[in-house]
C-alpha positions as CSV (number, residue, x, y, z in Angstrom):
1,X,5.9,30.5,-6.3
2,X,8.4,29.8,-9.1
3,X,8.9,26.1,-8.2
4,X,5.1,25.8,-7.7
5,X,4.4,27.4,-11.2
6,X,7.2,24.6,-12.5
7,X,5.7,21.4,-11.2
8,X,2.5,22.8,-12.4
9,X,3.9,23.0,-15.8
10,X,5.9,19.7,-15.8
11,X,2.9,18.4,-14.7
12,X,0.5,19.3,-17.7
13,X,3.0,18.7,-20.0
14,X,4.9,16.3,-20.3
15,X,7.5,18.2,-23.2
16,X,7.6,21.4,-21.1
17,X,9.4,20.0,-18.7
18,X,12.1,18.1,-20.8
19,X,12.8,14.7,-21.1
20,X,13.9,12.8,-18.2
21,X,17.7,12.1,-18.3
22,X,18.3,9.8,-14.9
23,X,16.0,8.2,-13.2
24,X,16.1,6.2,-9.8
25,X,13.3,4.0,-8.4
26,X,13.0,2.7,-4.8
27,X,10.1,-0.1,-4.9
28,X,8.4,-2.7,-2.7
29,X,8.1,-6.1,-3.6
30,X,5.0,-7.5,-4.7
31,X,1.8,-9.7,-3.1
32,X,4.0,-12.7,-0.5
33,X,2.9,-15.1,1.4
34,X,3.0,-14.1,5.4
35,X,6.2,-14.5,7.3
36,X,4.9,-16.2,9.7
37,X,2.1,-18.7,10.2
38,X,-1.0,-19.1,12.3
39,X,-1.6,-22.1,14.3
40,X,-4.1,-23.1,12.1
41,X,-3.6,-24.1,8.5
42,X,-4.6,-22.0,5.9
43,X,-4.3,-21.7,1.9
44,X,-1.2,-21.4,0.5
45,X,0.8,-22.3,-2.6
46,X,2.6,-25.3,-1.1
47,X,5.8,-24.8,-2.9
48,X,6.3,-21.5,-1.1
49,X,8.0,-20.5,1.4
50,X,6.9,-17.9,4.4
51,X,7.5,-14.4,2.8
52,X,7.6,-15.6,-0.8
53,X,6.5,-13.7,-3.7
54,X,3.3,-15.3,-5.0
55,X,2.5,-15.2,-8.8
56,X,0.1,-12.1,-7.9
57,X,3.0,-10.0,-6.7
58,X,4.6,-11.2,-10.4
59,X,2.3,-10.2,-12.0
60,X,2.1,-7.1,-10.0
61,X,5.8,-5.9,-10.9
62,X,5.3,-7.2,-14.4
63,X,3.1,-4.7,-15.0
64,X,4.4,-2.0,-13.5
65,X,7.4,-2.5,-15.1
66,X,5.5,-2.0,-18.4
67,X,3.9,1.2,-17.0
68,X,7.4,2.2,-16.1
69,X,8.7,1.5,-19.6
70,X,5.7,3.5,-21.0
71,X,5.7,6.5,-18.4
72,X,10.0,7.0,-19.7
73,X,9.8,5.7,-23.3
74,X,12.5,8.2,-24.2
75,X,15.1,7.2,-21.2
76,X,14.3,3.6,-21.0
77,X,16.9,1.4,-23.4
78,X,15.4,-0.3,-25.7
79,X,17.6,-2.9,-24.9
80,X,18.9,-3.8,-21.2
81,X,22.1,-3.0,-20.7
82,X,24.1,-3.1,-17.1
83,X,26.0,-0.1,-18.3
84,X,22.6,2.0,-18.8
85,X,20.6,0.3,-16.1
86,X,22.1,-0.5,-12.8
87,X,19.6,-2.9,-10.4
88,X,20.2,-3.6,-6.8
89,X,17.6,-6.1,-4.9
90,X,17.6,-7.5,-1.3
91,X,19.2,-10.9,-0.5
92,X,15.0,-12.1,0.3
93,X,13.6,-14.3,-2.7
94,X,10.0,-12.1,-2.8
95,X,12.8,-8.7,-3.7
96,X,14.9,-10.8,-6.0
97,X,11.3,-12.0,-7.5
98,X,10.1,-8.9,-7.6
99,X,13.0,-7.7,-9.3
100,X,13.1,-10.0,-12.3
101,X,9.1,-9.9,-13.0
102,X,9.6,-5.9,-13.0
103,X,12.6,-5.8,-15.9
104,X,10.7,-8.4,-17.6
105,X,8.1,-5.5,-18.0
106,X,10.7,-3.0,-18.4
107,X,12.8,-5.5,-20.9
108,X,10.1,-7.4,-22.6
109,X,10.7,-10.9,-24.6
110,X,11.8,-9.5,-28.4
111,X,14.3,-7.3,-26.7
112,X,16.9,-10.0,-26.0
113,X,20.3,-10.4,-27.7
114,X,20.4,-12.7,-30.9
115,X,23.1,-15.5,-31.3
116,X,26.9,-13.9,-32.7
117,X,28.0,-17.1,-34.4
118,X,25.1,-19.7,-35.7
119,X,27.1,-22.5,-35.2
120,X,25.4,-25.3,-33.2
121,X,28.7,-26.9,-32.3
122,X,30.1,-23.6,-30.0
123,X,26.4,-24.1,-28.3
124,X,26.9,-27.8,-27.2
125,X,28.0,-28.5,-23.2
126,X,30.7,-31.0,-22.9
127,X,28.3,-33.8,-22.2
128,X,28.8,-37.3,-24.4
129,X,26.4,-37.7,-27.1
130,X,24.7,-34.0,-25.8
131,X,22.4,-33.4,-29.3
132,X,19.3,-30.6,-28.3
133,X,18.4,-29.2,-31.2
134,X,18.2,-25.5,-30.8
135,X,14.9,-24.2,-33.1
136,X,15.0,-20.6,-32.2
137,X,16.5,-19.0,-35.2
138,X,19.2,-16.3,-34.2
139,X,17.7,-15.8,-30.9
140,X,20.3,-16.3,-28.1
141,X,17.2,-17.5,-25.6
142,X,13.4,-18.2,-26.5
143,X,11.8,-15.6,-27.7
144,X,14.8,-13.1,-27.3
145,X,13.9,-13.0,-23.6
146,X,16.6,-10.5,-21.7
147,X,18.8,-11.8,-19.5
148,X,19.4,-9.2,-16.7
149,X,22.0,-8.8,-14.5
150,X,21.4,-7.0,-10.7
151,X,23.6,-6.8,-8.0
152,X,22.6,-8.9,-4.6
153,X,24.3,-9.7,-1.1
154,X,23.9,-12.7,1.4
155,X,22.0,-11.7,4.0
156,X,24.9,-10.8,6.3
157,X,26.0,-8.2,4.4
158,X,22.6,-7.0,3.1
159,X,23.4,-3.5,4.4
160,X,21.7,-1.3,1.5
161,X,18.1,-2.9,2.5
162,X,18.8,-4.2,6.2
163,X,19.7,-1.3,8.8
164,X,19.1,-4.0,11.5
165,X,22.4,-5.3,10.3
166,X,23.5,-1.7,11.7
167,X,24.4,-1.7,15.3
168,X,23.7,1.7,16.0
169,X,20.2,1.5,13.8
170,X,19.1,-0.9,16.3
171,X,20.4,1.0,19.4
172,X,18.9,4.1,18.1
173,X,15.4,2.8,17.5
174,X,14.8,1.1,21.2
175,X,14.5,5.4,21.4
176,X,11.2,5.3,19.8
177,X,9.4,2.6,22.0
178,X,7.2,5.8,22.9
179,X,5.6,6.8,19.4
180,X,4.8,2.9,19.4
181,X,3.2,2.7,22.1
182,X,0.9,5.7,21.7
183,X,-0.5,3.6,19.1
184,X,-1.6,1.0,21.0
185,X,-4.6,2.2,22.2
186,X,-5.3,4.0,19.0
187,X,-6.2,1.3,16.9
188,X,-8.7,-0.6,19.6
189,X,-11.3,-0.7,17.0
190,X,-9.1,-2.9,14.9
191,X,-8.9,-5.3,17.2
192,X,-12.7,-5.5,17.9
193,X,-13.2,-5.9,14.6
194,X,-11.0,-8.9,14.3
195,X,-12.8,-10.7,16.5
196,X,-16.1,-9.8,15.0
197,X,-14.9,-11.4,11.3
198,X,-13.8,-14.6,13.2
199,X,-10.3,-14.1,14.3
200,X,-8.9,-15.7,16.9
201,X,-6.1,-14.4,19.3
202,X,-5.1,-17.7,20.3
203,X,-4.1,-18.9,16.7
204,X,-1.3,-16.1,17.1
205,X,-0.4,-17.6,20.5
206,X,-2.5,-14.8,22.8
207,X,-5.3,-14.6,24.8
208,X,-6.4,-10.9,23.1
209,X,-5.6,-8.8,20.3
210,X,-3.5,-5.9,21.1
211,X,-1.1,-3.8,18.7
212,X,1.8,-6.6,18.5
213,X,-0.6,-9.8,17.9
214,X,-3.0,-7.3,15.3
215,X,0.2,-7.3,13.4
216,X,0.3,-11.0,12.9
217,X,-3.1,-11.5,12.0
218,X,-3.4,-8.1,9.3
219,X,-0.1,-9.6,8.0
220,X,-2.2,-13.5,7.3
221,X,-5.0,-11.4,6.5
222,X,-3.4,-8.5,3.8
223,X,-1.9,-11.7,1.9
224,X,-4.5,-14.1,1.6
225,X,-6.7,-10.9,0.2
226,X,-4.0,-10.9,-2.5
227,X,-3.8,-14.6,-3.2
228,X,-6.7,-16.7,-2.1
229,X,-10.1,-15.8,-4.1
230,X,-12.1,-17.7,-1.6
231,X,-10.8,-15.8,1.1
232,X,-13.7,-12.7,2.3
233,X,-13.5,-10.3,4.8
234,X,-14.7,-6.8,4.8
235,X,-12.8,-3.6,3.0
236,X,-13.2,-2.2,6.2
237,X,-11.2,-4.6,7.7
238,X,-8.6,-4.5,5.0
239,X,-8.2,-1.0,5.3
240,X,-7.6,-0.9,9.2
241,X,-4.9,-3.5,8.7
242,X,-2.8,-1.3,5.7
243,X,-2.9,1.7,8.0
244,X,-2.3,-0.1,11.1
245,X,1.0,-1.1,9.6
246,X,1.7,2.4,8.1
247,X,1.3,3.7,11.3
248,X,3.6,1.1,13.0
249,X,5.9,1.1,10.6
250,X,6.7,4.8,10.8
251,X,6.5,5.0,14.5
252,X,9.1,2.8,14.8
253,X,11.8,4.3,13.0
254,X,10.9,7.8,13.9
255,X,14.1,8.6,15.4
256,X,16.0,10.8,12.3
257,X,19.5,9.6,13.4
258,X,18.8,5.9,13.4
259,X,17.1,6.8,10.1
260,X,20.2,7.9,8.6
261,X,22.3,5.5,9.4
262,X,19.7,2.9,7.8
263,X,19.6,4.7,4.8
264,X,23.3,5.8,4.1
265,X,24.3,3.0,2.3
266,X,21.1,3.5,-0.1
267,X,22.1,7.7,-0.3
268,X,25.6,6.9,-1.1
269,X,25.1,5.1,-4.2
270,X,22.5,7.5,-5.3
271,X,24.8,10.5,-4.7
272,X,27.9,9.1,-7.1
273,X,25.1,8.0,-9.7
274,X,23.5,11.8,-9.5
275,X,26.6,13.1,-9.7
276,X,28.0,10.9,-12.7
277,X,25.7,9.8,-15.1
278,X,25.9,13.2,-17.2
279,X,29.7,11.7,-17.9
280,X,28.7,7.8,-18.6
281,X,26.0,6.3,-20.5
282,X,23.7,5.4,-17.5
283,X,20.0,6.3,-17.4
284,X,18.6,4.5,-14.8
285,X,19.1,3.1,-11.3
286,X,16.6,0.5,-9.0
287,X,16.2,-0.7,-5.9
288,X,14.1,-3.7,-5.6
289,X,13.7,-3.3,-1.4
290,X,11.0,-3.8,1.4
291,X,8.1,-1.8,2.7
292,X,11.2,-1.0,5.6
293,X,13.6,0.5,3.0
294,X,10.5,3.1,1.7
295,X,9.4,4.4,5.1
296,X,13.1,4.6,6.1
297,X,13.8,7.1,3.1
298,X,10.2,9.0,3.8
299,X,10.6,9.3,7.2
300,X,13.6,12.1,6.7
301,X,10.9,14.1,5.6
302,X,7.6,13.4,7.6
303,X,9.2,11.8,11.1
304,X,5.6,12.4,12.6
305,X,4.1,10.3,9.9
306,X,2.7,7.8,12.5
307,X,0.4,10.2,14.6
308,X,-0.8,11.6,11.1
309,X,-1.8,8.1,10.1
310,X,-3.3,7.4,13.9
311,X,-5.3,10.6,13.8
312,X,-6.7,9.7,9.9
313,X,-7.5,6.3,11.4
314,X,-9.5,8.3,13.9
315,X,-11.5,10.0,11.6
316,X,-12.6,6.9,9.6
317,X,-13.0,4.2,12.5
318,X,-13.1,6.3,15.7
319,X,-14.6,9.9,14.9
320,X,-14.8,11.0,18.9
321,X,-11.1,10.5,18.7
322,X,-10.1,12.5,15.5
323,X,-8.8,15.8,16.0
324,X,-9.2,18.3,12.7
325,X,-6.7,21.1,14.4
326,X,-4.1,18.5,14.4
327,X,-5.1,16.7,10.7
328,X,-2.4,17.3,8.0
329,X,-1.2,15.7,5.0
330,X,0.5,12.2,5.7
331,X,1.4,8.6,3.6
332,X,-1.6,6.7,4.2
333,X,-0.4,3.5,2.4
334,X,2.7,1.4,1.8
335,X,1.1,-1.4,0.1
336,X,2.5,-4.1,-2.4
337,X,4.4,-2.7,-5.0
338,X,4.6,0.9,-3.4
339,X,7.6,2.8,-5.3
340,X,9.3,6.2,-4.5
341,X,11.3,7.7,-8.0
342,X,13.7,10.5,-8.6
343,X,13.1,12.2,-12.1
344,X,16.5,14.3,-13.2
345,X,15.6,16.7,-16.3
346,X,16.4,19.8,-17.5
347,X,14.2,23.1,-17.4
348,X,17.0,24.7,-19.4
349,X,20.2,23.9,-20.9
350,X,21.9,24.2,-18.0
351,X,19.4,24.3,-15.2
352,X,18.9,20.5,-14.3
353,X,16.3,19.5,-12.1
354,X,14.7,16.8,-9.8
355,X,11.2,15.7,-9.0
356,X,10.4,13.2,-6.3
357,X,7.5,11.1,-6.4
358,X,5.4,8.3,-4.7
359,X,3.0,5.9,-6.7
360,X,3.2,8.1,-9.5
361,X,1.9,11.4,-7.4
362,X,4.6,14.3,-7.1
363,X,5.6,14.3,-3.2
364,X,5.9,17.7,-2.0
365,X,8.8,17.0,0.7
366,X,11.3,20.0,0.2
367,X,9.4,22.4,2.0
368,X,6.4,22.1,0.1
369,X,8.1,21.4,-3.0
370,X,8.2,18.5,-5.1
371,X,10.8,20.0,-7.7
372,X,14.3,21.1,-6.3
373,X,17.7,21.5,-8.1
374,X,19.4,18.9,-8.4
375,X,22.8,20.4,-7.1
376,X,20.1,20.9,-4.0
377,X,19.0,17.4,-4.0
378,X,22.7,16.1,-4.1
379,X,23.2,18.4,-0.8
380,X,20.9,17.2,1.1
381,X,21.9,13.6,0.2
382,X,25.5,14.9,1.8
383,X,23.4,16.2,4.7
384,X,22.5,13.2,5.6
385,X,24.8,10.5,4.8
386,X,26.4,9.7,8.3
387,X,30.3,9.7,7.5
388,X,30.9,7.5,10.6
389,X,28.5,4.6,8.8
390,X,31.0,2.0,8.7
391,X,32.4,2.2,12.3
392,X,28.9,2.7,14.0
393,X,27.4,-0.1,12.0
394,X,30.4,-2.5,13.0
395,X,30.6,-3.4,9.4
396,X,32.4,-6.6,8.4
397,X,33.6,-7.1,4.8
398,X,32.0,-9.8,3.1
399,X,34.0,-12.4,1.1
400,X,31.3,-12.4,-1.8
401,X,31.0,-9.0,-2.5
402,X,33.0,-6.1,-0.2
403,X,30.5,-2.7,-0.6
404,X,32.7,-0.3,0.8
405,X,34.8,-0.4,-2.8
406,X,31.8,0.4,-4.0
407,X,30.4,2.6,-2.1
């Protein structure tokens, strides 16, 4: 009852609960383009790429950036620093995007550095008869936009957002071809209603929908909602797709052990940053990561996420199906921009705390708790890194950037 009696407290206000002194966000990247293509052409930005981040999804982490910035006024610097703000993003150009549109919200144009010596001679490349005329007073870029500075990997090595870089991830998984396949059938009234807005199976290369080639389609179907205006189909239609993923998504990582070992990577940088940033200057830390790198860290504490999201499905599109005895709380949605954060405060001068949240709603995963101690929080981080990462996952040290010294 204590801890309940806290979040209820943190949660009506704000001061209460003490300022935040660390915090770490975990986010998706924003609105992209499908990864793959139908047969048939459709409406794209033709200077995109399959999978790229279109200027909705900017505008998307733009703003929450700024809703960031707002929600931790007190912890966010006023001006980025690398020392204060540590940023780690996939090697894919939508997370790298996503990434930069975000601090630009978090980092807004005035908070740039100025110029240290106003001499226009120290500014000009060694090009012959080079003469630009610089006319932005001390500012060291236009409008004192912030240049930021995030850590990145080739894909290779991109081991902190790609457990299928992990040998034993992938080994582990081919374990859960059961919870996918008790989906299958589940979501049959998807598929109908596919074909009744116009879709056609053969444009994915089948002759039927079915829980694989549904995929394809909600994929072409969630992104062009996002980015096409003249695109229509029904909400309905919409909504099957987001859970049909959710569902998928979970079911096939439900096995815990592969789940660690995709995740250790992420854990062990949060676990020296928990346990350090009391002694350095450092306030916060971000991921900029994939829908994957979410459900990964969620699914240590709801592995049955999938048949939750199968039986809600039920209950909305297939009521003869649903079963209330079974019906619990579940994560419905891992749409664009979805974000998990870690809040550190203090509830007294020495009792330091963390809250866990998703999309801005406290996430009660530590046994019906969404406030733990941090010392608590930091165990189960331990818990749960596997030590044996590095041999099971046959890593390979990369020439550009070796993460074991780091890690």
């Amino acid at each position: 009852m204590k801890s309940i009696g806290l979040m209820i407290i943190c949660l009506i206000g704000y001061s209460f609960c003490g300022e935040t002194k660390f915090l770490i966000e975990l986010y998706r990247h924003g609105a992209r383009l499908p990864t793959s293509m139908p047969k048939n052409p459709i409406p794209f930005d033709p200077t995109l790429l399959p999978g790229d981040l279109t200027t909705t999804g900017l505008t998307q982490h733009y703003l929450f950036g700024l809703q960031i910035r707002r929600t931790y006024r007190n912890l966010i610097p006023v001006v980025f620093s690398p020392a204060k703000h540590s940023l780690y993003s996939s090697a894919y150009n939508r997370t790298i995007d996503s990434a930069i549109a975000h601090m630009m919200g978090l980092y807004p144009l005035g908070t740039g550095p100025e110029i240290e010596v106003d001499d226009k001679l120290l500014y000009n490349p060694p090009m012959k008869e080079f003469d630009i005329p610089f006319k932005h007073g001390k500012a060291a870029l236009p409008q004192m936009f912030s240049p930021i500075i995030y850590t990145s990997t080739d894909f290779d090595t991109n081991h902190i957002f790609e457990p299928y870089n992990c040998k034993i991830f992938v080994e582990k998984i081919k374990g859960t071809k059961a919870a996918t396949d008790s989906l299958k059938e589940g979501f049959s009234t998807l598929y109908r209603q596919l074909v009744l807005e116009g879709f056609k199976p053969s444009d994915y290369n089948a002759d039927f929908f079915n829980f694989e080639v549904s995929g394809d389609a909600c994929d072409v179907i969630i992104a062009r909602a996002y980015s096409d205006k003249n695109f229509s189909v029904s909400e309905s239609l919409i909504d099957q797709c987001h859970l049909r993923h959710t569902a998928g998504d979970f079911a096939k990582v439900s096995n815990i052990e592969a789940v660690r070992y995709g995740v250790t990577p992420m854990m062990k940088i949060m676990k020296i940053k928990l346990t350090t940033f009391l002694e350095t200057d450092e306030k916060v830390l971000s991921f900029s990561g994939h829908d994957t790198n979410i459900i990964l860290m969620l699914t240590l504490f709801y592995p049955n996420n999938y048949s939750c999201v199968l039986n809600y499905y039920r209950k909305k599109y297939k009521p003869e199906e649903y079963d209330p005895k079974s019906f619990e709380w579940c994560i419905l949605y891992t749409k664009f921009t979805s974000n998990i954060v870690w809040e550190v405060f203090y509830t007294s001068p020495t009792s330091l705390m963390l809250m866990m949240k998703m999309n801005n709603e406290p996430l009660p995963v530590f046994n019906g708790k969404s406030i733990i101690p941090l010392s608590e929080f930091i165990t189960f981080l331990d818990e749960n890194i596997k030590k044996d990462w590095e041999e099971q996952c046959s890593f390979k040290k990369s020439s550009k950037f070796d993460f074991l010294s780091f890690l």
